[in-house]
Backbone atoms as SQL, in Angstrom:
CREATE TABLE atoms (id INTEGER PRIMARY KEY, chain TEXT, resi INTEGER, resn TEXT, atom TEXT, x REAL, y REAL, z REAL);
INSERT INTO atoms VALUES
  (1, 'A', 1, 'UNK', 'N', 34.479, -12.254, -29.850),
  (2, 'A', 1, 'UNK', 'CA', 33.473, -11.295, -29.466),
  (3, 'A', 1, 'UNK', 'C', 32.289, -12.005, -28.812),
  (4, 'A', 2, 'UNK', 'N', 31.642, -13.120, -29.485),
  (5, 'A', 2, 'UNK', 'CA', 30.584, -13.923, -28.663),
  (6, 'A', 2, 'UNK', 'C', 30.957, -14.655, -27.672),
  (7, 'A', 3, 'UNK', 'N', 32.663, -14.728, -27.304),
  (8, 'A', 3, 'UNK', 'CA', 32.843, -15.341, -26.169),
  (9, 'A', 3, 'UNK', 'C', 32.747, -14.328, -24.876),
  (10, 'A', 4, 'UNK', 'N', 32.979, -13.203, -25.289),
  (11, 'A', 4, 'UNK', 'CA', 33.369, -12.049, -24.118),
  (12, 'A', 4, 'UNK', 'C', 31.198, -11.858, -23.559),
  (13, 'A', 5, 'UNK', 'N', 30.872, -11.700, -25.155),
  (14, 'A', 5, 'UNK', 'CA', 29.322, -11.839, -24.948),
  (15, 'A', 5, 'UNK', 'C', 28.670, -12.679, -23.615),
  (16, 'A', 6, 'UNK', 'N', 28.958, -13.879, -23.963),
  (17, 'A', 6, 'UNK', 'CA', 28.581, -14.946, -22.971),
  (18, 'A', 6, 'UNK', 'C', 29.170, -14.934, -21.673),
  (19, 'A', 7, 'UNK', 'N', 30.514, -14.346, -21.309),
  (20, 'A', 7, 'UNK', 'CA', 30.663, -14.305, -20.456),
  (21, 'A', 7, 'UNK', 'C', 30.065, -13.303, -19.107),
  (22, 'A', 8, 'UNK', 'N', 29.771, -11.989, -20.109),
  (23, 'A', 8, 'UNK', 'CA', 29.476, -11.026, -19.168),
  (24, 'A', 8, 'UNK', 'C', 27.888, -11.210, -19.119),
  (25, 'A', 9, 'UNK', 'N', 26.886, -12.240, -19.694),
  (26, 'A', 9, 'UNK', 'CA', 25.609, -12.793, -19.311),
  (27, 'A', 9, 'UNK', 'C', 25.565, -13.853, -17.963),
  (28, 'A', 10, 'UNK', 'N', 26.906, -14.255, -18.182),
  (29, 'A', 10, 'UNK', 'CA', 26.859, -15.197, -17.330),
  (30, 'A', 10, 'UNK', 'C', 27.146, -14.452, -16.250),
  (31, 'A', 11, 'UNK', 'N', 28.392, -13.567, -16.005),
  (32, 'A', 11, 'UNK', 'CA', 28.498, -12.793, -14.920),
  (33, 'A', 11, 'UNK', 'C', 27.363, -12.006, -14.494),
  (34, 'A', 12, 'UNK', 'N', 26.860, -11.385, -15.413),
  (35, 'A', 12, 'UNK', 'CA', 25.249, -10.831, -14.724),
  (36, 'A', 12, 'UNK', 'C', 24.019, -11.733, -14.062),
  (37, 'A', 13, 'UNK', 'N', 23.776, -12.715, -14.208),
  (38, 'A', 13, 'UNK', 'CA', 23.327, -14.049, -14.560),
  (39, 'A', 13, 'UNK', 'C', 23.366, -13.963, -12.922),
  (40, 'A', 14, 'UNK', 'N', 24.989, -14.613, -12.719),
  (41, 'A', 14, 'UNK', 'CA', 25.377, -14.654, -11.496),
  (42, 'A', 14, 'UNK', 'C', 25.118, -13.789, -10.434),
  (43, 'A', 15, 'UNK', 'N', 25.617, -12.579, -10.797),
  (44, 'A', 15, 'UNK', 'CA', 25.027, -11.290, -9.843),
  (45, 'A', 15, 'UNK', 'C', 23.768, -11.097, -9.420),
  (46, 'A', 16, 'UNK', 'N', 22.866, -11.268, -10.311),
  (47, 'A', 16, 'UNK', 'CA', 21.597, -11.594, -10.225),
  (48, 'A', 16, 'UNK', 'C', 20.882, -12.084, -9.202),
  (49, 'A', 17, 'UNK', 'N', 21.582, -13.402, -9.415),
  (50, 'A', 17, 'UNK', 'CA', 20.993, -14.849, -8.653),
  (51, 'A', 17, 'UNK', 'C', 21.518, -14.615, -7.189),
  (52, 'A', 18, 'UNK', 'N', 23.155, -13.831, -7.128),
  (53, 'A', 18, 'UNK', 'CA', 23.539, -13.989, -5.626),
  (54, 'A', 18, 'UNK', 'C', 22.313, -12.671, -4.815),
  (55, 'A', 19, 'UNK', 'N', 21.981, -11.872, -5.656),
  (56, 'A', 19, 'UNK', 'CA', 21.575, -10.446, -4.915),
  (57, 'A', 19, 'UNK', 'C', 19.966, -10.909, -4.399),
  (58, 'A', 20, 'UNK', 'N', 19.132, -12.223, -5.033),
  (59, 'A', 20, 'UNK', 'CA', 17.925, -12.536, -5.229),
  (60, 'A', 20, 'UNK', 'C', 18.265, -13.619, -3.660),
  (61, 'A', 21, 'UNK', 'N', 18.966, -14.518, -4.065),
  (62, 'A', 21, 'UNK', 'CA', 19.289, -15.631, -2.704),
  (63, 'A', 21, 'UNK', 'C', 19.721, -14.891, -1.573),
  (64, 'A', 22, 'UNK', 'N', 20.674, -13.710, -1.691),
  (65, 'A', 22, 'UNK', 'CA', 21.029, -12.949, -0.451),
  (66, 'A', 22, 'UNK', 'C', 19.876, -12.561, -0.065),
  (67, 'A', 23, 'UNK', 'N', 18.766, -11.933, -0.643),
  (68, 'A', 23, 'UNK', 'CA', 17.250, -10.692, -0.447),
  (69, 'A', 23, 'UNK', 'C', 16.636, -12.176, 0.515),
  (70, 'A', 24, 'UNK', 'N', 16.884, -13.362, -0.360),
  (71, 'A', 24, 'UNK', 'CA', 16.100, -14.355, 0.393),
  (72, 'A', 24, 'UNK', 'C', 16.540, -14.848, 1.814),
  (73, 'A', 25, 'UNK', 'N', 17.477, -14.981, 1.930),
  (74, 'A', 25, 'UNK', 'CA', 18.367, -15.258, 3.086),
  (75, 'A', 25, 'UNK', 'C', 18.225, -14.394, 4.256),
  (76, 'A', 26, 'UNK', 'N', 18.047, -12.952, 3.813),
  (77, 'A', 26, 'UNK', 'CA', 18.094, -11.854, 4.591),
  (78, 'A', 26, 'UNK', 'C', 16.417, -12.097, 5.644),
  (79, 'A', 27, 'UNK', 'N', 15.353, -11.879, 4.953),
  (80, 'A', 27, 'UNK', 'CA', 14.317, -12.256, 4.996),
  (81, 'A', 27, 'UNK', 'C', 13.537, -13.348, 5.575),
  (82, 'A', 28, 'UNK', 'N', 14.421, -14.434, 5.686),
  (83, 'A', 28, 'UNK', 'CA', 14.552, -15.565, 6.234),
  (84, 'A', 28, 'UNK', 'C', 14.592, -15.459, 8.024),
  (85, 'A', 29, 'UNK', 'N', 16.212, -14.952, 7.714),
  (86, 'A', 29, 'UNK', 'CA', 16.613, -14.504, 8.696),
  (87, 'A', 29, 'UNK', 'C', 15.903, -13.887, 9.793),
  (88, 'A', 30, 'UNK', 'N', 15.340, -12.520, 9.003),
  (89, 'A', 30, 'UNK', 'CA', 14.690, -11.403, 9.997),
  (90, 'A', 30, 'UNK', 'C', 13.218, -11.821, 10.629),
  (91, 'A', 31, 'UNK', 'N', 12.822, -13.146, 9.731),
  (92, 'A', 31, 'UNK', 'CA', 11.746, -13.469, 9.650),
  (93, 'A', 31, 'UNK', 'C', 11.075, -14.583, 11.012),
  (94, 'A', 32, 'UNK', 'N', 12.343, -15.555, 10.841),
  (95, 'A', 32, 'UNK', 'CA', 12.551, -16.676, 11.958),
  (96, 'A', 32, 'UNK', 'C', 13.294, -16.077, 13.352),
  (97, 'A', 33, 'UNK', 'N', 14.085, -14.921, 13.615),
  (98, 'A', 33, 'UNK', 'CA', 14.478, -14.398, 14.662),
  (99, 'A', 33, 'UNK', 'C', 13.358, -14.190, 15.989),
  (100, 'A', 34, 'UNK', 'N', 13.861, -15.206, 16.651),
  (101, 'A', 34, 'UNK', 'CA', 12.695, -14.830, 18.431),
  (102, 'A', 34, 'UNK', 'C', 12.816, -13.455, 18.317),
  (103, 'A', 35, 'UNK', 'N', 11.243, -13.208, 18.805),
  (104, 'A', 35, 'UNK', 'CA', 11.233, -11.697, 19.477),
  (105, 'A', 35, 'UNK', 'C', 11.573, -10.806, 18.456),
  (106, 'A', 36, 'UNK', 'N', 11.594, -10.641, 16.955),
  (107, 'A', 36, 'UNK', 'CA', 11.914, -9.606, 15.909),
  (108, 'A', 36, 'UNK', 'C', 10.306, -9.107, 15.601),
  (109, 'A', 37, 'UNK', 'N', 9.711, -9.550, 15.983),
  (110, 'A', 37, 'UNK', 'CA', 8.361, -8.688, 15.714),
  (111, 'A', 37, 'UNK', 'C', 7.326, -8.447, 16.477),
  (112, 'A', 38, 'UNK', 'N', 8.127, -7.320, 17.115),
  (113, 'A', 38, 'UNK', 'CA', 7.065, -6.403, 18.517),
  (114, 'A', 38, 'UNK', 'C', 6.025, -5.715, 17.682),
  (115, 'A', 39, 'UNK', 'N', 4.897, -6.149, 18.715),
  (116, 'A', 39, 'UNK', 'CA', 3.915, -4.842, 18.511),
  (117, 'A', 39, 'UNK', 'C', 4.021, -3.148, 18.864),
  (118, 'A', 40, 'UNK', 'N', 3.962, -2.341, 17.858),
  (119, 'A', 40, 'UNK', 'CA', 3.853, -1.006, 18.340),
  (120, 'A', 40, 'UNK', 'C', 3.375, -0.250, 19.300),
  (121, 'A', 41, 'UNK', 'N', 2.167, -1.009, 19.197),
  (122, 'A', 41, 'UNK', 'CA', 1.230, -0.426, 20.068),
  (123, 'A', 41, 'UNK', 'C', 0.340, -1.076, 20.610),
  (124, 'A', 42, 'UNK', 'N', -0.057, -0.872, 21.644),
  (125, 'A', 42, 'UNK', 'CA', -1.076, -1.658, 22.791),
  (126, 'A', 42, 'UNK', 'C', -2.504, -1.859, 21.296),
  (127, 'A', 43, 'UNK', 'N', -3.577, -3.014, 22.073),
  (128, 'A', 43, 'UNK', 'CA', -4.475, -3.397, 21.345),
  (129, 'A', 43, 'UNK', 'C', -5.798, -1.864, 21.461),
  (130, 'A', 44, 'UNK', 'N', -5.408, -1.891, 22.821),
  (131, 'A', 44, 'UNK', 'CA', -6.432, -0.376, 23.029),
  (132, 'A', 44, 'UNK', 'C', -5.989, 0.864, 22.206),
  (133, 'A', 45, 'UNK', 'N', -5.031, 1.061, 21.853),
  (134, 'A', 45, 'UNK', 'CA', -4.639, 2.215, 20.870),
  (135, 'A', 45, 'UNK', 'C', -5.046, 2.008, 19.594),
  (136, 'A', 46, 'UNK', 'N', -4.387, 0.559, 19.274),
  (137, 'A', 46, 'UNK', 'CA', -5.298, 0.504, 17.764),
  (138, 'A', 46, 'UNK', 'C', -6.640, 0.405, 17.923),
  (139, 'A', 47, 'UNK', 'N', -7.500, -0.299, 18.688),
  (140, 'A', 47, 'UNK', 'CA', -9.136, 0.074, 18.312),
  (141, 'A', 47, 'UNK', 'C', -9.078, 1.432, 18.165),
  (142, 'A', 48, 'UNK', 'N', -8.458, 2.237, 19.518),
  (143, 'A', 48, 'UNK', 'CA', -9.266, 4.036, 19.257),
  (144, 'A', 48, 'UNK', 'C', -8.741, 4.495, 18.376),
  (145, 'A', 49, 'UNK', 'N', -7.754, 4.086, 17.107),
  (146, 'A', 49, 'UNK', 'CA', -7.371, 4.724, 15.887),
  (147, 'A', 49, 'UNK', 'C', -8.220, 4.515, 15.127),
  (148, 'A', 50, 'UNK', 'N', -8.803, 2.961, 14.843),
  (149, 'A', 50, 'UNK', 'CA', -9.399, 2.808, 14.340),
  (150, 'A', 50, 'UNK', 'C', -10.669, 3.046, 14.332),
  (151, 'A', 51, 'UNK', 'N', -11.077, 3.449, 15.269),
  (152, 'A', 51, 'UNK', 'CA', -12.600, 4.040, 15.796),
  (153, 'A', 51, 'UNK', 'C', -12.584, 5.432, 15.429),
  (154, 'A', 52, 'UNK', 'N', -11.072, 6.586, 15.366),
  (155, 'A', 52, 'UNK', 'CA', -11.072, 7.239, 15.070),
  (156, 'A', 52, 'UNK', 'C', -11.152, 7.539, 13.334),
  (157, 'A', 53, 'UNK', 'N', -10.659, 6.513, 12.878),
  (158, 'A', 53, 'UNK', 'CA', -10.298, 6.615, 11.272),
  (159, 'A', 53, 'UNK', 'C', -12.290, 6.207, 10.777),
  (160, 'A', 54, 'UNK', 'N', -12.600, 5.341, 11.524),
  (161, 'A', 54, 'UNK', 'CA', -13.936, 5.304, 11.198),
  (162, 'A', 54, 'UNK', 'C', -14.827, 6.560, 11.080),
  (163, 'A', 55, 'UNK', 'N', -15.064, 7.490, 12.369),
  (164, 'A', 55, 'UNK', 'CA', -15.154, 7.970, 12.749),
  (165, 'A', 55, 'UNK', 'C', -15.259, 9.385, 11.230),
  (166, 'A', 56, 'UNK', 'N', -13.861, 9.715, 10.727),
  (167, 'A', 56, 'UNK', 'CA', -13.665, 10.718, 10.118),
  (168, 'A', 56, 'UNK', 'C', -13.937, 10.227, 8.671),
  (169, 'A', 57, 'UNK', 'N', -14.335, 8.525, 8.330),
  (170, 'A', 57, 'UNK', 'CA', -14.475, 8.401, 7.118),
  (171, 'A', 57, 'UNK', 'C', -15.929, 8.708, 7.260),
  (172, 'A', 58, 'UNK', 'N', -16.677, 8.455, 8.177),
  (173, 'A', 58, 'UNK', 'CA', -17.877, 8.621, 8.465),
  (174, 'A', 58, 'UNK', 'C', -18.804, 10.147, 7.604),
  (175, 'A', 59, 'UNK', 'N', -17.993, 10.955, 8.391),
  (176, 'A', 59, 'UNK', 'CA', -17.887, 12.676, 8.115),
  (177, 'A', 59, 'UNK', 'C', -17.968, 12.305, 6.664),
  (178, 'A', 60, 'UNK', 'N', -16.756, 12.347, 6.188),
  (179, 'A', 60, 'UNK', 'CA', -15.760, 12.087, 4.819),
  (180, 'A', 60, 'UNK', 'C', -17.796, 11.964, 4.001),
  (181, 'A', 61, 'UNK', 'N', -17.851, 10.989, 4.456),
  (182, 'A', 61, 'UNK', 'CA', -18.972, 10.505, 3.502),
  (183, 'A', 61, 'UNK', 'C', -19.996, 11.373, 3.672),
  (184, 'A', 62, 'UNK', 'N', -20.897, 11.880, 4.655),
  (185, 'A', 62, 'UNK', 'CA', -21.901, 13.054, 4.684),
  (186, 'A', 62, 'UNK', 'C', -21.488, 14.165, 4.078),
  (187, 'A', 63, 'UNK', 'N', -20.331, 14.370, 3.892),
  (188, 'A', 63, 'UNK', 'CA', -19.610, 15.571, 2.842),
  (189, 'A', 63, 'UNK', 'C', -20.009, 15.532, 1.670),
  (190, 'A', 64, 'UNK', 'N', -19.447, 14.689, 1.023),
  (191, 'A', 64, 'UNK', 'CA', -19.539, 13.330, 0.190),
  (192, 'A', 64, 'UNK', 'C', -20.669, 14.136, -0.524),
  (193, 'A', 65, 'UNK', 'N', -22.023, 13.426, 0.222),
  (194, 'A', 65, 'UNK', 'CA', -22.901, 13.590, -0.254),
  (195, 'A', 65, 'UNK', 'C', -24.129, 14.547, -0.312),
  (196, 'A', 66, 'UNK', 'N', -23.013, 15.441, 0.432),
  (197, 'A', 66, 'UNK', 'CA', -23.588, 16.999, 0.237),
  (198, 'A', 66, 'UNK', 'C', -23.522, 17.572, -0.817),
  (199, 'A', 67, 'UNK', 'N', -21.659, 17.723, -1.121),
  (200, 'A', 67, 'UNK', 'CA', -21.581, 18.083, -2.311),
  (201, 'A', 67, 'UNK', 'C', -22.517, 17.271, -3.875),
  (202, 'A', 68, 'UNK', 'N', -22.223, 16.079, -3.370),
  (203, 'A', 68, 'UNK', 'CA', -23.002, 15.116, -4.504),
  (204, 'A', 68, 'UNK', 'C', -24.627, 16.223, -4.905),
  (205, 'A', 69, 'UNK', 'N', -25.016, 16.696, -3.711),
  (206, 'A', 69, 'UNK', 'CA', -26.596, 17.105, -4.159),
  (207, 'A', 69, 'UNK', 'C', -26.226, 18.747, -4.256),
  (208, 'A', 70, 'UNK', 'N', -25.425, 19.751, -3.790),
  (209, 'A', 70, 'UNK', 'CA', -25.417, 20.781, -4.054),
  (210, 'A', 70, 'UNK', 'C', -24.748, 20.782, -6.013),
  (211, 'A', 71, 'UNK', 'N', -24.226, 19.618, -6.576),
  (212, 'A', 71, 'UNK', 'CA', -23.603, 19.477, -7.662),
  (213, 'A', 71, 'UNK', 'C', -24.613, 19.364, -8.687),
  (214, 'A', 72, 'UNK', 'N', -25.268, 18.017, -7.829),
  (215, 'A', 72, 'UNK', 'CA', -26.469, 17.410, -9.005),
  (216, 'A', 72, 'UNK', 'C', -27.220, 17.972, -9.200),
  (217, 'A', 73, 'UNK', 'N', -28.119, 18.467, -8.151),
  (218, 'A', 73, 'UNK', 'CA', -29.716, 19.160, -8.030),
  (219, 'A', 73, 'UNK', 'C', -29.581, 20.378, -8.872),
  (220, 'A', 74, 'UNK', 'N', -28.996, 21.585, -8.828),
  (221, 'A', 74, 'UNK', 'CA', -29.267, 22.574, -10.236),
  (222, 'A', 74, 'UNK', 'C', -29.206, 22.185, -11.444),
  (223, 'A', 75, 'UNK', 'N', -28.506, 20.688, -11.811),
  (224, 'A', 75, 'UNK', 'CA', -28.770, 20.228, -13.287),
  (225, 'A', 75, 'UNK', 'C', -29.969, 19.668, -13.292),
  (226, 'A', 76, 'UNK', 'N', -30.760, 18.962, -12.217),
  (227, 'A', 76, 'UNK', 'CA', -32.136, 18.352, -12.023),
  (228, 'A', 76, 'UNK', 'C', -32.796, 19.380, -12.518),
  (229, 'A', 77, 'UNK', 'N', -32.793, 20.445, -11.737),
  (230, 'A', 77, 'UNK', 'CA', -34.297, 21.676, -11.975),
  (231, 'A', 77, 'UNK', 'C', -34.005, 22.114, -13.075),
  (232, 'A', 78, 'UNK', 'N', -32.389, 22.523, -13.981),
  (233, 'A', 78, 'UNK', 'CA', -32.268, 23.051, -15.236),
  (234, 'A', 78, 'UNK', 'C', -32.940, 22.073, -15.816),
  (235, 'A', 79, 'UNK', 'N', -32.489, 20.770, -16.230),
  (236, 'A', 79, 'UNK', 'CA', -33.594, 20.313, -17.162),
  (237, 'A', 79, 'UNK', 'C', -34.872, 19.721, -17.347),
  (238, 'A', 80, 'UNK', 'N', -35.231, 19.867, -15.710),
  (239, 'A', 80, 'UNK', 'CA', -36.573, 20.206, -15.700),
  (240, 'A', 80, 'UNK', 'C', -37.481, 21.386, -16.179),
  (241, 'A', 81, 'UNK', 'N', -36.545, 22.556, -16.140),
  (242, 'A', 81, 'UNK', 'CA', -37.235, 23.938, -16.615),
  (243, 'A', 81, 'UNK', 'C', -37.129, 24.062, -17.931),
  (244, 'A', 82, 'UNK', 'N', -36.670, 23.107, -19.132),
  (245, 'A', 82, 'UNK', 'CA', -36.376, 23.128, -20.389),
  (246, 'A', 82, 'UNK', 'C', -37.065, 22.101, -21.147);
């Protein structure tokens, strides 16, 4: 029984190790290949995304802190009036 034990650790063991060295190999591979990593998109597209994403976090935040004072300020004057 502890021999069958050991064996099927070792067989997992093994499986293991080939599926970890293959992931590595693969990776390797895709990694060192000329020419495997094009840019998507021109440099001018990403600034204006990013000018755009600025842009709407910008907003995002004057929201922000609208709500922040339409939230806070009636608890200000309540316990000021108490």
């Amino acid at each position: 029984m502890m021999g069958l034990l050991t064996a099927l650790v070792m067989a997992g063991a093994t499986v293991v190790g080939l599926v970890i060295l293959g992931t590595i190999f693969l990776l390797g591979v895709r990694l060192l290949r000329p020419g495997a990593a094009k840019p998507r998109g021109s440099d001018a597209e990403e600034a204006q995304l990013l000018q755009e994403i600025h842009r709407s976090l910008s907003r995002l935040e004057e929201r922000v802190e609208t709500l922040e004072t339409l939230v806070l300020e009636p608890r200000a004057t309540k316990g000021d009036g108490q």
